[in-house]
C-alpha positions, 0 to 999 in steps of 0.5 A: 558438140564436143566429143565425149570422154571415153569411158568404162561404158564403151570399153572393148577388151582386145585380144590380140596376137603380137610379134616379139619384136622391139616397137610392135606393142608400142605401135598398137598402144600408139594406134589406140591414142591415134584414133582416141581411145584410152589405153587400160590394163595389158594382160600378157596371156602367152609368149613364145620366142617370137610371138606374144599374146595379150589382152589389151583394154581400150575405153571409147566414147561410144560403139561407133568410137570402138569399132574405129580402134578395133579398125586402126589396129587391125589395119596395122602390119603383123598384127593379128586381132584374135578376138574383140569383145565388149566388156560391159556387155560381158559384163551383163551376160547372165544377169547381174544378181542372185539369190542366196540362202543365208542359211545352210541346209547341211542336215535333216534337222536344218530342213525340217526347220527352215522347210516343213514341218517346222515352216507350219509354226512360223506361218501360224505365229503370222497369221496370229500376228500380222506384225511378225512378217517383219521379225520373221521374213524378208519384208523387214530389209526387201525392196521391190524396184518396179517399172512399166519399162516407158521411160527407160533412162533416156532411152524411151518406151523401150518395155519390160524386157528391155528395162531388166537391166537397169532394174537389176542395177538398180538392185546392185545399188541397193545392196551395195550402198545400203545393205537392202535386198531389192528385186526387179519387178518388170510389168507388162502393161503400161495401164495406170489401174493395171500397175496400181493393182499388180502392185498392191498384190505383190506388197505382202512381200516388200518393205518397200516400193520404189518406182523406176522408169515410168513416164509422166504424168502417169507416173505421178498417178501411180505414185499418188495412188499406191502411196494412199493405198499402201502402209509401206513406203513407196518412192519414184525415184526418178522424182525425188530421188533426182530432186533430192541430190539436186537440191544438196548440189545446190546448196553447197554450189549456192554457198560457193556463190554466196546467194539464197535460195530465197533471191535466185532465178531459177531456170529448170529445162525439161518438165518431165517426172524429174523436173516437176519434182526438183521444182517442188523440192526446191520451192520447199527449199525456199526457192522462190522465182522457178521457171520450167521450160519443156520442148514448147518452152516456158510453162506459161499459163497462156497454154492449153496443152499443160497437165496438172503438174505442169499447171503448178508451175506456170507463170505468165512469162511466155517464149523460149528457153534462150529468152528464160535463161537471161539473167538466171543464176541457176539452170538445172537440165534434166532433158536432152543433149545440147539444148543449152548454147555456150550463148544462152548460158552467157545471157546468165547472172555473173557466177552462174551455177549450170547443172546439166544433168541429161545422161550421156550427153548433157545439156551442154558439155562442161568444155564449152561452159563460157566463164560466167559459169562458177560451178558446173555439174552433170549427171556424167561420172567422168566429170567433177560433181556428178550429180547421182540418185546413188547418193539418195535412194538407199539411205532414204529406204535404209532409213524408212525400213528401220524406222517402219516409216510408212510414207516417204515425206517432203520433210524427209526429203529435205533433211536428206539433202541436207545430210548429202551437202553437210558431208562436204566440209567447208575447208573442201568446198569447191567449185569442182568438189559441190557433192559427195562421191557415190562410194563414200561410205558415209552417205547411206549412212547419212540420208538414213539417219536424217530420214529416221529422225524426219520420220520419227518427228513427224510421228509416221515411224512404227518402231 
């Protein structure tokens, strides 16, 4: 396994107490590039004649990575560490997100208005008109990001508590990108019926659903049900979401390939919530010769232990994921780290297209991609064509929401992904340069657009 890049995630701010002397700061810089890390901003904090105090920032590739720096700089002389702290758990403390009033309460007046007795005539004009808890409350522009904390990124069944902090994220994302307010709703209960009910309770207050971090099959169980028992939209997107920029990936590194969708083998690694669901979108793409591999291999019909997404997707072919890959033109991975060999990938077509999409550690890391391979994406941001959900999941509720959608379809999916690939032009197309960046700012603008018209043509939009 190559080592990982240091990056942000595994960033230490380094206080540190250093004599004014020539070369003492150059030999603390040095120390850093020594043992890997890479050298962010110096803060001078305070000087004196002989001594200074800075803060310096240090990116490392993992905590292990970190403490070695912090270690072979305390082992130089006359070099005193004041303090170390980790900046992105600094960065978490607290939460990440609040609630604001958008509006003042400066006078009585304000009060008797925004709260009683004013309150009473809007609470009246819903109850006479269900409708208006649209125009008159949050639920036009509020999602609610919803898990059981079973599948936490890649990190497992870690629970509720533990699954805050990417809901949180999650709704940073969403305000960030698409203007939509969004709230964590953390459940403690992993029960299918339990989930389903808690759910459709909260709904009054929510314009939309997104699911997260819910470990298949149930996860399909659960999305199936509340989209049948729901008026608003409700989106896993761990599944379509993933599938989604997926699939817009795809059709710009096709075109820099020159093949169809229609004529290429597909092999998808990793048959879990996202892979199902990529296999889905792209056979609706156009995608006709997919075969998914999980940790037994090739989802083949000869096996007894496949669930009935699973069962979709077999095929009469048995073995291994090495025996899949000969002769593939594309291999998508959304299943664990360094499972694809530099070997099985030269098994692969002339012009290969490899997505290794397993986060932090992809399937194979891009150094060791072997020639054949034309384009190569990952899940990571410190690599060229990072395949992220960010580009997707806000433009596709910006769109829902202001159209008062009340599903989420595959037709919207599909044009979505093409508004993602159609923001690339031509004379940009590279084979580092397949996808969009996650801040540009055009994106949510995009996905929402395509997804009103979708939603409009198909007759589900309600305003």
């Amino acid at each position: 396994m190559a080592n990982l890049t240091p990056n942000s995630s595994f960033s230490v701010t380094l206080r540190l107490q250093i004599p004014n002397r020539v070369g003492m700061l150059a030999s603390v810089t040095q120390a850093i590039a020594l043992s890997g890390g890479n050298l962010g901003q110096i803060d001078l904090i305070e000087q004196t004649r002989k001594e200074s105090i800075r803060d310096i920032t240090v990116d490392a590739a993992s905590t292990e990575h970190a403490e070695t720096i912090v270690q072979a700089i305390k082992g130089l002389p006359d070099i005193k560490v004041i303090s170390v702290y980790d900046r992105t758990f600094n960065l978490h403390r607290g939460g990440k997100i609040s609630i604001a009033s958008r509006i003042p309460l400066k006078s009585v007046s304000d009060l008797a208005m925004a709260y009683t007795p004013g309150v009473g005539r809007i609470c009246t004009a819903i109850a006479q008109n269900p409708e208006e808890v649209y125009n008159l409350t949050i639920k036009q522009n509020t999602i609610a990001i919803v898990t059981d904390g079973s599948a936490v990124l890649g990190l497992g069944n870690l629970g509720p508590g533990a699954a805050l902090p990417v809901m949180e994220g999650k709704a940073m994302l969403f305000k960030e990108f698409a203007g939509l307010d969004a709230f964590p709703i953390c459940l403690a209960t992993q029960d299918t019926d339990e989930i389903v009910k808690a759910v459709k309770n909260i709904a009054p207050v929510f314009g939309g659903v997104n699911l997260e971090d819910i470990a298949a099959p149930r996860c399909f169980e659960i999305e199936k049900r509340l989209r049948q028992e729901l008026d608003i939209p409700v989106f896993h997107d761990d599944q379509h979401g993933t599938a989604i920029v997926t699939l817009a990936a795809l059709f710009n590194a096709l075109k820099l390939v020159n093949k169809s969708i229609a004529d290429i083998r597909i092999v998808i690694n990793g048959a879990g919530a996202a892979g199902v669901a990529i296999a889905c979108l792209l056979r609706k793409a156009g995608a006709e010769k997919i075969l998914i591999c999980d940790s037994k291999g090739i989802i083949s019909t000869n096996r007894t232990d496949l669930n009935e997404e699973k069962k979709e997707f077999a095929v009469k072919a048995q073995g291994t994921l090495a025996g899949a890959m000969q002769g593939a033109d594309v291999f998508i991975g959304v299943s664990a780290p360094g499972v694809l060999t530099p070997e099985m990938v030269q098994g692969m077509t002339k012009d290969a297209i490899v997505f290794a999409m397993a986060n932090p550690i992809p399937e194979i890391q891009p150094e060791l991609a072997p020639k054949n391979v034309a384009v190569m994406a990952t899940g990571r941001s410190d690599y060229p064509n990072q395949i992220n959900n960010v580009l997707a999941f806000p433009g596709v509720f910006r769109g829902a929401l202001d159209c008062r959608a009340r599903t989420i379809t595959t037709t919207m999916y599909l044009e979505a992904a093409s508004a993602i690939a159609s923001l690339v032009k031509p004379s940009d197309l590279n084979r580092e340069h397949i996808i969009p960046s996650v801040f540009d700012s055009r994106v949510a603008t995009a996905v929402a657009a395509a997804v009103q018209q979708a939603a409009r043509e198909e007759g589900i939009a309600q305003s």
